[in-house]
Structures are given as structure tokens and as C-alpha cells.
FIKOLZA-1660 file (N, C-alpha, C; in steps of 0.1 Angstrom, whole numbers, plus 5000, padded with zeros to 4 digits):
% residues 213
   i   px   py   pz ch aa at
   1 0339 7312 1895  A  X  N
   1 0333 7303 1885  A  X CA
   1 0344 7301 1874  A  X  C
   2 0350 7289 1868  A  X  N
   2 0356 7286 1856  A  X CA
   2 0347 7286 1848  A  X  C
   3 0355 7294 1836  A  X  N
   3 0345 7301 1826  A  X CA
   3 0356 7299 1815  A  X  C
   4 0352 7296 1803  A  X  N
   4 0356 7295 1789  A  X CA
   4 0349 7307 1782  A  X  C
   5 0359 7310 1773  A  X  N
   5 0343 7320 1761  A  X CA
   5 0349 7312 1747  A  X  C
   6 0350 7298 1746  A  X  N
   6 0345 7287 1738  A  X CA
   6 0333 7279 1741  A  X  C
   7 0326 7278 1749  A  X  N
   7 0316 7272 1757  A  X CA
   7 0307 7278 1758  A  X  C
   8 0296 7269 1747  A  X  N
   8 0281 7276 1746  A  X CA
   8 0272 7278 1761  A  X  C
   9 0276 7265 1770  A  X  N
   9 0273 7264 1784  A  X CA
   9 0275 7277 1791  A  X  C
  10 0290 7282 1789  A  X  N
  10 0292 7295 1795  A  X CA
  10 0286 7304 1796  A  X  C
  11 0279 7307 1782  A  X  N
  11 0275 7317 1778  A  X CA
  11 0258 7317 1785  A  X  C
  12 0253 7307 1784  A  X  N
  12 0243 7305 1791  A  X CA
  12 0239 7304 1805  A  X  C
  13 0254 7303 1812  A  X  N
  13 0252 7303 1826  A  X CA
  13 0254 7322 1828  A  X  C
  14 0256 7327 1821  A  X  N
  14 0261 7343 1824  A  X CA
  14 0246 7350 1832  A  X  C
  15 0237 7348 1827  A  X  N
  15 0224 7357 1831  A  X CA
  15 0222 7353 1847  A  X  C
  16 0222 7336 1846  A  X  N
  16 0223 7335 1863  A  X CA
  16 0234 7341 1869  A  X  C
  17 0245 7342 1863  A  X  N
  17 0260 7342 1873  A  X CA
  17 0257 7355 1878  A  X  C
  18 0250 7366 1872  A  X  N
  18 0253 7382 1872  A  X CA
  18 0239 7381 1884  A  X  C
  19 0228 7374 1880  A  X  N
  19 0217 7373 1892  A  X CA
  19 0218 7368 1906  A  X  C
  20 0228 7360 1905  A  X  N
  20 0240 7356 1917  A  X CA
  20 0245 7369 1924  A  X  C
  21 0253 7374 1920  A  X  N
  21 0262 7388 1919  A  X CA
  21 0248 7397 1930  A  X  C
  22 0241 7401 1922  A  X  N
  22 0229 7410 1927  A  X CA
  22 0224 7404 1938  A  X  C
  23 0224 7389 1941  A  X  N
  23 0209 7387 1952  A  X CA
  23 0218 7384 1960  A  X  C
  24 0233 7379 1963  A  X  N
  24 0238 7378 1975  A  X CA
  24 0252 7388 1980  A  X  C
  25 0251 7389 1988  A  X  N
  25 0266 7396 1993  A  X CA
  25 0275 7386 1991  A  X  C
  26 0284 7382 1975  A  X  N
  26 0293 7374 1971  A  X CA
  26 0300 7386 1957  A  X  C
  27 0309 7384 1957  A  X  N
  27 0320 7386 1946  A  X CA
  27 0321 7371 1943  A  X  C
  28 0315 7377 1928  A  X  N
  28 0319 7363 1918  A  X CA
  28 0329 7365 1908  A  X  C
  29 0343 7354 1911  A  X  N
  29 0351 7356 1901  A  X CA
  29 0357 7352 1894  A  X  C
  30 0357 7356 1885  A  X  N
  30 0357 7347 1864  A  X CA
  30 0368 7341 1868  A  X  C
  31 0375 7328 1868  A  X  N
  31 0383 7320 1866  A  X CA
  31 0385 7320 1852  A  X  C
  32 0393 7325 1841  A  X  N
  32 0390 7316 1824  A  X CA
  32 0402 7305 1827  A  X  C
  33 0399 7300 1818  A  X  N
  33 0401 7286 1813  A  X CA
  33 0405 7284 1798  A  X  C
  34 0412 7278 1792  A  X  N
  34 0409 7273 1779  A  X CA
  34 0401 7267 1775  A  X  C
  35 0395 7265 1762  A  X  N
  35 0386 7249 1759  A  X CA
  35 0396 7237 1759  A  X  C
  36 0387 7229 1761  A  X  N
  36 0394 7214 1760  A  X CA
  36 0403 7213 1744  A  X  C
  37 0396 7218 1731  A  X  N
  37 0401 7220 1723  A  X CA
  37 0414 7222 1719  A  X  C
  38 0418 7235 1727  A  X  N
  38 0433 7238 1731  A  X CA
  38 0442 7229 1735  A  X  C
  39 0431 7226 1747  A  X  N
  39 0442 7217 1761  A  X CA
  39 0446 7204 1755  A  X  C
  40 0436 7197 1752  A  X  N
  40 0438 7183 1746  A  X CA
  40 0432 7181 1738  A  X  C
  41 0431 7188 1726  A  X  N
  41 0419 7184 1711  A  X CA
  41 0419 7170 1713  A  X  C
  42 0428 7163 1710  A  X  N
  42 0424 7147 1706  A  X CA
  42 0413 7138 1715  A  X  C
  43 0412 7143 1725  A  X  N
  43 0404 7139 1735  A  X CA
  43 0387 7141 1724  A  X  C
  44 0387 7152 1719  A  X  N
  44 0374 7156 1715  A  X CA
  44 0370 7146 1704  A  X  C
  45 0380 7140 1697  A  X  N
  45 0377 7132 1687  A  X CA
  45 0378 7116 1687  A  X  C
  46 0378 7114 1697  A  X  N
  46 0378 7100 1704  A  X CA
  46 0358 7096 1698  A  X  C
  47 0355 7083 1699  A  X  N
  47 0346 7080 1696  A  X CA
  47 0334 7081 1705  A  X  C
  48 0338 7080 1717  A  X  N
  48 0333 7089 1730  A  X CA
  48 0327 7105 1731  A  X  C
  49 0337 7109 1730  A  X  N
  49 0335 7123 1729  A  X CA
  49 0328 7131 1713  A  X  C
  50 0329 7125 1703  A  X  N
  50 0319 7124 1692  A  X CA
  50 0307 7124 1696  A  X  C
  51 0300 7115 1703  A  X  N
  51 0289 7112 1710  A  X CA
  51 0285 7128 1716  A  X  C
  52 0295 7127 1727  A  X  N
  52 0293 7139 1732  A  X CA
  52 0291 7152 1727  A  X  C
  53 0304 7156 1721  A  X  N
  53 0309 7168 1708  A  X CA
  53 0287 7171 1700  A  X  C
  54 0285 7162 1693  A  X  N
  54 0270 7160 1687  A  X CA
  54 0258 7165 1697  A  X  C
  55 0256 7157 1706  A  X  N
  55 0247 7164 1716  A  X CA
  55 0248 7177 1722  A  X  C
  56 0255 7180 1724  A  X  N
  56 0262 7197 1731  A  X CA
  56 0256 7204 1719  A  X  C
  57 0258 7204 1710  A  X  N
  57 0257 7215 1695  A  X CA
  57 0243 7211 1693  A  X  C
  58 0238 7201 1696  A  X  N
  58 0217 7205 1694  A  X CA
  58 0214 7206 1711  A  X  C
  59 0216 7203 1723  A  X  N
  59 0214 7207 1733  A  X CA
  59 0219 7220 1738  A  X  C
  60 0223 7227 1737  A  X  N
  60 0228 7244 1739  A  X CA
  60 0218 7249 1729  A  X  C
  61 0215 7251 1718  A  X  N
  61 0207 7254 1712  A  X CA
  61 0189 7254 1719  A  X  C
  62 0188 7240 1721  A  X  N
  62 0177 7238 1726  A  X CA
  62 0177 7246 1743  A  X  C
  63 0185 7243 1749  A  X  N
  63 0185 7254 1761  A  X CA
  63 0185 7267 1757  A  X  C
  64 0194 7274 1749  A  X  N
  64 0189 7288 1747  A  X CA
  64 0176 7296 1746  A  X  C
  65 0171 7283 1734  A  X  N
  65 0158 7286 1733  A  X CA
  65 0146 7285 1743  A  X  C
  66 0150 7276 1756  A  X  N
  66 0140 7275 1763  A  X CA
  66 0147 7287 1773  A  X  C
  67 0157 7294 1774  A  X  N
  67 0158 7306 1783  A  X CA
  67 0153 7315 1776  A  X  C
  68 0155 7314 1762  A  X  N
  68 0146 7331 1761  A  X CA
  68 0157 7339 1752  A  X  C
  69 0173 7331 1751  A  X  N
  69 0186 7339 1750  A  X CA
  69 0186 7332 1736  A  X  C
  70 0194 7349 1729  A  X  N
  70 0202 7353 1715  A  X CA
  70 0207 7337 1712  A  X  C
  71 0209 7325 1699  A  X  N
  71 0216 7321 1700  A  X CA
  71 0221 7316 1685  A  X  C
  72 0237 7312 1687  A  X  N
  72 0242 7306 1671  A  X CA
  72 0257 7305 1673  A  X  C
  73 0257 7293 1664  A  X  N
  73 0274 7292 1668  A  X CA
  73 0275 7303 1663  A  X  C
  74 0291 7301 1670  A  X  N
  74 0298 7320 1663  A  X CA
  74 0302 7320 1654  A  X  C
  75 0305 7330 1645  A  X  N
  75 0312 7332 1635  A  X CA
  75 0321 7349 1633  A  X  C
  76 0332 7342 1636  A  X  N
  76 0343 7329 1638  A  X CA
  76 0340 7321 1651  A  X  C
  77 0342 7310 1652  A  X  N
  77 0344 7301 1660  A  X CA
  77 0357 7306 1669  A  X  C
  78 0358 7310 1682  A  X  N
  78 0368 7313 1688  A  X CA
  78 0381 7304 1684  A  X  C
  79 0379 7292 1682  A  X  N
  79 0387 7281 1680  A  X CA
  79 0388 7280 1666  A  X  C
  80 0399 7283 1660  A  X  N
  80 0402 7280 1648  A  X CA
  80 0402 7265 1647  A  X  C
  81 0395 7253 1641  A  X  N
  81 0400 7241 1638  A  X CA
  81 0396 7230 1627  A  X  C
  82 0400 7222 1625  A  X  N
  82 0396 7214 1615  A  X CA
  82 0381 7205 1621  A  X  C
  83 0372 7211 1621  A  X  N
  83 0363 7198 1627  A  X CA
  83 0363 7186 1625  A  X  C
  84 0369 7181 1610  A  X  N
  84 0365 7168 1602  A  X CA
  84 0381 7163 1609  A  X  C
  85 0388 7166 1621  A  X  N
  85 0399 7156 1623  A  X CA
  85 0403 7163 1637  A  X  C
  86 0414 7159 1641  A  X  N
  86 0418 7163 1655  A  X CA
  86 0426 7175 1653  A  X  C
  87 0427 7183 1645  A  X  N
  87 0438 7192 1639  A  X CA
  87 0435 7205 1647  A  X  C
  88 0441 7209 1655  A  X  N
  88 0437 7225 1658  A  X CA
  88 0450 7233 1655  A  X  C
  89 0450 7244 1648  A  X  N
  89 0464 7251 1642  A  X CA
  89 0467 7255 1653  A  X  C
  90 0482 7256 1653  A  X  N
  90 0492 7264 1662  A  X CA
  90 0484 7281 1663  A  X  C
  91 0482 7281 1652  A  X  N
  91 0477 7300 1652  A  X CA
  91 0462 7301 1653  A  X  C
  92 0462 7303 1667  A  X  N
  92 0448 7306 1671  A  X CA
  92 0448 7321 1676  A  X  C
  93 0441 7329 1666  A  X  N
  93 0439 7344 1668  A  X CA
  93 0427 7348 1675  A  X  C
  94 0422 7342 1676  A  X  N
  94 0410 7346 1689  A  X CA
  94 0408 7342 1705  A  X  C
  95 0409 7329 1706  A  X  N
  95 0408 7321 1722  A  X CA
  95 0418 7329 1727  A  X  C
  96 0433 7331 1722  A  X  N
  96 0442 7332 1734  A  X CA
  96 0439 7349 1740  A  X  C
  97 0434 7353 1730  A  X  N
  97 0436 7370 1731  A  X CA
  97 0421 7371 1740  A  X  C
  98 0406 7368 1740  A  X  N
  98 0398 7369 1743  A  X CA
  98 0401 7360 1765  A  X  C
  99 0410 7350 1758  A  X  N
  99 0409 7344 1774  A  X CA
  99 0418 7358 1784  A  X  C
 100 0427 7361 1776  A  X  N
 100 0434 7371 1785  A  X CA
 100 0425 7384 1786  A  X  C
 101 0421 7389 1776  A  X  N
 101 0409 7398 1783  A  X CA
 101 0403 7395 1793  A  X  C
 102 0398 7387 1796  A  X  N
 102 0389 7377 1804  A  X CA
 102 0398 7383 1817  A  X  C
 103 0408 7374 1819  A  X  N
 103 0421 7373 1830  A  X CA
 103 0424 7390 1836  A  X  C
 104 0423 7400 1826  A  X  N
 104 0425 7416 1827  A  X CA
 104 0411 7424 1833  A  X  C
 105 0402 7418 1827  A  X  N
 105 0389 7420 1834  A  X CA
 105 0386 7417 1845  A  X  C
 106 0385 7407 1849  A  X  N
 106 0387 7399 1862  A  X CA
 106 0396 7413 1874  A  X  C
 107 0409 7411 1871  A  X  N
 107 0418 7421 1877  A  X CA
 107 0416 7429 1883  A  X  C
 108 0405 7436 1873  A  X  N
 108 0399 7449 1870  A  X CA
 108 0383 7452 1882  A  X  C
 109 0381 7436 1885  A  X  N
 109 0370 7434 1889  A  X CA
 109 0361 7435 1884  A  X  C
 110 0357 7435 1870  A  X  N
 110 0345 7435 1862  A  X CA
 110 0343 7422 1855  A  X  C
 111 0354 7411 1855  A  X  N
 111 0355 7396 1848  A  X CA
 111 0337 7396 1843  A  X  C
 112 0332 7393 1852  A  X  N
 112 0316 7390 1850  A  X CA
 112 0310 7393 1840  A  X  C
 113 0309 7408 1845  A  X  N
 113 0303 7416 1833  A  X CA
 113 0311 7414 1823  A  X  C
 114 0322 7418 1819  A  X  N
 114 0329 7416 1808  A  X CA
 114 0327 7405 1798  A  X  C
 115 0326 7389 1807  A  X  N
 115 0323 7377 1802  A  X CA
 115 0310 7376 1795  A  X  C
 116 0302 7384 1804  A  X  N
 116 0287 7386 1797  A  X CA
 116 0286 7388 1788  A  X  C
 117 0290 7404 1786  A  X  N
 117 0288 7409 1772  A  X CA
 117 0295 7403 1762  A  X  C
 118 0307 7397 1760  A  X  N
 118 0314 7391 1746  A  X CA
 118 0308 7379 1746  A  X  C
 119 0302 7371 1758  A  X  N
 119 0299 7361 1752  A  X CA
 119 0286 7360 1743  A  X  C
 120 0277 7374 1749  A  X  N
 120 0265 7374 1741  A  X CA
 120 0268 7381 1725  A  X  C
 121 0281 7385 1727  A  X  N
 121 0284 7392 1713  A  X CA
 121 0289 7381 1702  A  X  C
 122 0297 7366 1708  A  X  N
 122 0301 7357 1700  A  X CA
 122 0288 7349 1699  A  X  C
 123 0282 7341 1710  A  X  N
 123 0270 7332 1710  A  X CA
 123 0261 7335 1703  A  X  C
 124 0253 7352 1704  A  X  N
 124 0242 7355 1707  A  X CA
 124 0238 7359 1691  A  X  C
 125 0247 7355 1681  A  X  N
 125 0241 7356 1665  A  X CA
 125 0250 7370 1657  A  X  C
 126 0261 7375 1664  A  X  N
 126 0263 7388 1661  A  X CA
 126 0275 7381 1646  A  X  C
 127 0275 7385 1635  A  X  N
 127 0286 7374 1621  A  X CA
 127 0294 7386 1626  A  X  C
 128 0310 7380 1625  A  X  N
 128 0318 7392 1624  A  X CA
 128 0322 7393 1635  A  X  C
 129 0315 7390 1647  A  X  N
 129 0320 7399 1659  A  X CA
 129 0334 7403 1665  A  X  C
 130 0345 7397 1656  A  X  N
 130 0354 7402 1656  A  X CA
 130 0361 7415 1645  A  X  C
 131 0354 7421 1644  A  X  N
 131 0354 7431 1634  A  X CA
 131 0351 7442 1639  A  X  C
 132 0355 7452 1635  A  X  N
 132 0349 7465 1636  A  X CA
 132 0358 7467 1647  A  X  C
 133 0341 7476 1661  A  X  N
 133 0343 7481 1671  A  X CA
 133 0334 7472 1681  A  X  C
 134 0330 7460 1676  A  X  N
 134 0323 7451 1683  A  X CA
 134 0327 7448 1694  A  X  C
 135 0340 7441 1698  A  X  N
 135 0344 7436 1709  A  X CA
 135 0347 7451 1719  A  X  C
 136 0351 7464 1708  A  X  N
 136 0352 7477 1718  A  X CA
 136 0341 7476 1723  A  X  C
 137 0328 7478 1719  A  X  N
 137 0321 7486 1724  A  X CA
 137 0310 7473 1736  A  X  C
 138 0314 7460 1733  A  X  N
 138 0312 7452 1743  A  X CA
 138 0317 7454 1759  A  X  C
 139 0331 7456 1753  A  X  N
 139 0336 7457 1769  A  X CA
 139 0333 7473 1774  A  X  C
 140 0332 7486 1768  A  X  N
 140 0326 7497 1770  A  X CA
 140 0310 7492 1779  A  X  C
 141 0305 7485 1775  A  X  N
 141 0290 7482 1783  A  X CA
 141 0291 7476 1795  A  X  C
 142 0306 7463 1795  A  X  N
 142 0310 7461 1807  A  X CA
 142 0315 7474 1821  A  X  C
 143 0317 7481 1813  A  X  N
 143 0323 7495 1819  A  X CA
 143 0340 7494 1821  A  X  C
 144 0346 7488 1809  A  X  N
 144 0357 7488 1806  A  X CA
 144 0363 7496 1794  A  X  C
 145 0380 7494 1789  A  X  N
 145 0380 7500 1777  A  X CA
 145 0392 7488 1773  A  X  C
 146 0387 7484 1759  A  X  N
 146 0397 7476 1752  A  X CA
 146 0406 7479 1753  A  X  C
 147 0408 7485 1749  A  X  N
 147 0427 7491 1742  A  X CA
 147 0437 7493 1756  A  X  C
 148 0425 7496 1769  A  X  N
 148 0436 7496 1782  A  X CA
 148 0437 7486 1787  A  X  C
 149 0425 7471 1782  A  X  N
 149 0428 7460 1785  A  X CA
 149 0439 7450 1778  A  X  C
 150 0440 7458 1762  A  X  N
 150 0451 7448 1755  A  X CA
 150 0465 7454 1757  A  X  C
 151 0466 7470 1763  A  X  N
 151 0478 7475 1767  A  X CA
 151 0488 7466 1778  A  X  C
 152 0477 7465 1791  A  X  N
 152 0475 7461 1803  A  X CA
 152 0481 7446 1799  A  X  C
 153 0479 7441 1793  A  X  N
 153 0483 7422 1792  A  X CA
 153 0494 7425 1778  A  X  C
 154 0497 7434 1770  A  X  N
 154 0512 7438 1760  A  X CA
 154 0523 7439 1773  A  X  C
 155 0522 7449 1782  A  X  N
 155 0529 7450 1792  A  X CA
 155 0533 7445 1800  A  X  C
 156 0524 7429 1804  A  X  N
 156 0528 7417 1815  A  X CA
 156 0535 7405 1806  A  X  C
 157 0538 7403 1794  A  X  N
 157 0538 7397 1791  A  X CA
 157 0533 7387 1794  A  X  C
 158 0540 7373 1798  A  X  N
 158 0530 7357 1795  A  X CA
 158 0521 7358 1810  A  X  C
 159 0522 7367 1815  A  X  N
 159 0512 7370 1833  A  X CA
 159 0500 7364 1832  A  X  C
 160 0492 7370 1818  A  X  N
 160 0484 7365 1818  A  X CA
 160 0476 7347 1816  A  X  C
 161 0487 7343 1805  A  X  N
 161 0486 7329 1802  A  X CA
 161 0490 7319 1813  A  X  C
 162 0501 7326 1825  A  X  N
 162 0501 7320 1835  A  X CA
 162 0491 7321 1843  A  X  C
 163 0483 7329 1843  A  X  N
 163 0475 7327 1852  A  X CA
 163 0462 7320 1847  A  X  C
 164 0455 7318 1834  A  X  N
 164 0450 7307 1829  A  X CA
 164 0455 7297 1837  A  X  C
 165 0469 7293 1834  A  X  N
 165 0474 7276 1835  A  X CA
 165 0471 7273 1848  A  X  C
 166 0472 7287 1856  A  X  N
 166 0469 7280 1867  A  X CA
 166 0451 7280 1874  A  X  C
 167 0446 7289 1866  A  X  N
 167 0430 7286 1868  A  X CA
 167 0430 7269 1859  A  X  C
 168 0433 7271 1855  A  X  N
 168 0436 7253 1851  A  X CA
 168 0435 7241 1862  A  X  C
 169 0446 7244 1865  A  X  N
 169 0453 7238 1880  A  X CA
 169 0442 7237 1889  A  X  C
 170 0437 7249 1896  A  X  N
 170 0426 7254 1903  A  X CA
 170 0413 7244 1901  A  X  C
 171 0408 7245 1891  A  X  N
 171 0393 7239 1888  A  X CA
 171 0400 7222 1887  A  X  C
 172 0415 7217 1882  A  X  N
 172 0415 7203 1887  A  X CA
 172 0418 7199 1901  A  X  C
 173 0423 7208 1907  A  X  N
 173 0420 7203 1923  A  X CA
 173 0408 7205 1934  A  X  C
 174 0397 7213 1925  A  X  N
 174 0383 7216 1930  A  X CA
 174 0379 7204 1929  A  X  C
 175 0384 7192 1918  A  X  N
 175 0374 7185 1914  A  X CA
 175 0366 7185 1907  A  X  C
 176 0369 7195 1898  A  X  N
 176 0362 7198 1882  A  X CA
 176 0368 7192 1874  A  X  C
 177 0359 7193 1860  A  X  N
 177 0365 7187 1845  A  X CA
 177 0361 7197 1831  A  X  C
 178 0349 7207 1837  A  X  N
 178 0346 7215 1829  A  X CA
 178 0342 7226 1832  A  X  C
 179 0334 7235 1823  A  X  N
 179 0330 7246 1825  A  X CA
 179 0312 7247 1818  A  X  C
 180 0311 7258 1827  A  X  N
 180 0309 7264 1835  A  X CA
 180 0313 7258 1846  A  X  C
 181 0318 7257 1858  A  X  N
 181 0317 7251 1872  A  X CA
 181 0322 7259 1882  A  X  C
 182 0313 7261 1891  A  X  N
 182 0310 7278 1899  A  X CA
 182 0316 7264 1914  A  X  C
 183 0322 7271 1924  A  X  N
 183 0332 7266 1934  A  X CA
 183 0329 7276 1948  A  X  C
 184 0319 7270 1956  A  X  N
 184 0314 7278 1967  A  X CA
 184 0317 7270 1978  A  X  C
 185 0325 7274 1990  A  X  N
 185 0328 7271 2000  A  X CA
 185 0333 7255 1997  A  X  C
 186 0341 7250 1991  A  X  N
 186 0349 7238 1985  A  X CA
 186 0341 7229 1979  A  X  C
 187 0330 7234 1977  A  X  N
 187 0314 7221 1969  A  X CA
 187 0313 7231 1952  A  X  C
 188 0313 7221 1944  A  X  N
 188 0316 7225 1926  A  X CA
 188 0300 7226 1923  A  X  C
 189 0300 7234 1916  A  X  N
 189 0283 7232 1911  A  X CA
 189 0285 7231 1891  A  X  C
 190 0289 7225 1885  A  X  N
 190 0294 7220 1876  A  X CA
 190 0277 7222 1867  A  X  C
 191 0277 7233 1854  A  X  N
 191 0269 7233 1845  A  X CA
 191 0259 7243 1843  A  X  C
 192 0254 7245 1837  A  X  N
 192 0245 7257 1835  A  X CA
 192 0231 7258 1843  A  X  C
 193 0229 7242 1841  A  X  N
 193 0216 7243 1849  A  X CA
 193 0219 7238 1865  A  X  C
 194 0231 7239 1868  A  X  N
 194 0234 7237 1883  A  X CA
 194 0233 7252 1889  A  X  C
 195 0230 7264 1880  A  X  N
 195 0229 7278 1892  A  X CA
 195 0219 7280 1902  A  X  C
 196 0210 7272 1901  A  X  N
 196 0197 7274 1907  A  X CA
 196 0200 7266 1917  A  X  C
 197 0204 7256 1920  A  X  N
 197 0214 7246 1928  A  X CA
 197 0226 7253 1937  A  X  C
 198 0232 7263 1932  A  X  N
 198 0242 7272 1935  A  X CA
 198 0234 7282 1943  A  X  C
 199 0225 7288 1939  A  X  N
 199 0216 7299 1948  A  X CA
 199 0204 7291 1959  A  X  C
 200 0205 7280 1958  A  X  N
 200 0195 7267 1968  A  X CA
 200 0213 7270 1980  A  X  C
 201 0221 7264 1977  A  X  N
 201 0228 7263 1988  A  X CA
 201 0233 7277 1992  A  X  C
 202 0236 7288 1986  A  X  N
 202 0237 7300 1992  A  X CA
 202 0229 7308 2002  A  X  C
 203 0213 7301 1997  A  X  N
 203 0203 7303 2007  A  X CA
 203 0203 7296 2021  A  X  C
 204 0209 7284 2019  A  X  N
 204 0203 7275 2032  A  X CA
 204 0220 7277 2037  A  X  C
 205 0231 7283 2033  A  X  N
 205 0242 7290 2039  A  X CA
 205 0245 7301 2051  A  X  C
 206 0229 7306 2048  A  X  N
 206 0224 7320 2054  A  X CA
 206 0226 7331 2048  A  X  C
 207 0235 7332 2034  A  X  N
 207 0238 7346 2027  A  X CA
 207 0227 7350 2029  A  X  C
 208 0220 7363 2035  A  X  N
 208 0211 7372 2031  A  X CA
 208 0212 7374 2016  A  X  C
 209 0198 7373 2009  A  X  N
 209 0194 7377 2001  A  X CA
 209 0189 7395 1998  A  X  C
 210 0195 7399 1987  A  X  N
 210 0190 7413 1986  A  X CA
 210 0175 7413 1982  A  X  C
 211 0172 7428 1988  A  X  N
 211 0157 7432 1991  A  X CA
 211 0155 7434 1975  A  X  C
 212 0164 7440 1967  A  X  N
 212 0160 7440 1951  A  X CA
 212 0155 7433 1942  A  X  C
 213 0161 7419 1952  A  X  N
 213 0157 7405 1944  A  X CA
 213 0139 7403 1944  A  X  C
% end
């Protein structure tokens, strides 16, 4: 699955991705990604994508609330930027450092979980969440430890951002354009409310379903 943790969609596809995980005999694995923000801000400010940009920020909301899930832009916005223009600073202190956790988790084989928990810690209403021992004790519930995951990516240098660029790469020759978009046997299931669509074709695949389910 290409996964952002700038992406309110992300964050909402997590409950199914992990119910995925549980009901079939599949490893599901976090691809991250940049936001578009990063990749090509100016795209977001186009008169088009305004349109779009507006709907996403009252429709994620309105889905959260009909799942049942914690929700609110973050604060801080993973993405430092000027909303009122195309401007996103060179110094972005949160995306690049949270996407490489992401990339070290994964590694680790816990990506999933790991994505889970920070995203519900940014999305899910927490002010601050970059403060404290918030983001420690997130990935602690993942069953990870921060400080061996920011060692872990100090020590590879750019390993990690290369491998973003190339989960980049990846999701454009899937035939994606965004995220969430979960990638099963060469067919994209592109969006949040495509998981149930994702667990339709894993059924009629023959994955056995677990008895837990």
C-alpha cells in the first residue's frame, strides 16, 4: 500500500489496512511516499486542484465521522506551508523525518502498525503531537523504539529518501497517482473507501480467510 502520513485518506484507510493484515494470509507493505505538496506544490494551487484541495478538507472530516474515527487537521500540519500561495519552505521539519520512520518501520516489518499509530496521533486531534514523548510512545504501541528507528536512518544516510523516490517510481508504474493506493497482484485499489473492494477481490482470489474474522 502507498501511504503518506500527510494524507487525511491515509489515515482513514489504516483500520481497514491492519483488518486486511488479520483476515488474510498477506503481508501488507507500507510503501511511503511524499505528499504531492513536496513533490509538486504548484500543482495544488492550480484552479483545478483548489476545487479539489476544498472538498478533501470537508470530505475526510465527514468520512471520519461516519467511521466512528478521532478526527482534526493536525497541529502542526506535517507540511510546513503557505496555504494562501504555492510556497512550501525548503525546511520541512516533520514530513521528511516521519516519511523515513515510516521507510525504517516497514524494514522492521511493523510499517503498518507503526503508520497506524502516528497517523492516529497527527489526524486523530492529539495539539502538539510533535512534542514531548508523543511520537515515542506511538511507535512503542507499534512495538517499536524511536530513537533505534532515528539511529537506524542517522546511520544510512540518504537510504532512506532513496527509497521513498523510488516508492515514488513504484506507485507511477502501478498506475497510481495517489494515496492511499493498496497494489494486489498488478490491479491498484486507489482510496479509502476502495478497501472493501480490496478484501471483495482477495476473497474471490481464494485467500482463505481467518477463522478470527
Amino acid at each position: 500500500v502507498y501511504w503518506s502520513f500527510r494524507s487525511p485518506y491515509s489515515y482513514l484507510a489504516t483500520p481497514d489496512l491492519m483488518a486486511i493484515a488479520r483476515e488474510f494470509p498477506v503481508q501488507v507493505n507500507l510503501r511511503v511516499v511524499l505528499p504531492i505538496a513536496i513533490r509538486e506544490p504548484e500543482l495544488l494551487f492550480s484552479e483545478g486542484k483548489r476545487k479539489h484541495l476544498l472538498y478533501v478538507v470537508m470530505d475526510w472530516e465527514r468520512r471520519a465521522e461516519m467511521l466512528g474515527m478521532p478526527h482534526r487537521w493536525p497541529s502542526p500540519d506535517p507540511v510546513v506551508q503557505d496555504v494562501g500561495s504555492a510556497i512550501v519552505p525548503k525546511d520541512q521539519p516533520y514530513i521528511h523525518r516521519l516519511s523515513r520512520l515510516g521507510v525504517e518501520a516497514q524494514r522492521r516489518g511493523l510499517g503498518l502498525p507503526f503508520a497506524a499509530e502516528v497517523s492516529r496521533l497527527i489526524f486523530g486531534g492529539t495539539v502538539d503531537w510533535h512534542k514531548g514523548d508523543k511520537l515515542e510512545r506511538a511507535a512503542s504501541r507499534a512495538g517499536l523504539d524511536l530513537a533505534a528507528l532515528d539511529a537506524a536512518i542517522a546511520a544510512r544516510g540518504a537510504d532512506h529518501a532513496d527509497e521513498i523516490e523510488a516508492n515514488q517510481r513504484a506507485l507511477d508504474a502501478a498506475g497510481g497517482w495517489g494515496v492511499p493506493t493498496a497494489v494486489f497482484r498488478d490491479e491498484i485499489f486507489f482510496g479509502q473507501d476502495r478497501m472493501d473492494t480490496l478484501r471483495w477481490r482477495m476473497a474471490q482470489a481464494g485467500l482463505p480467510r481467518s477463522a478470527l474474522t
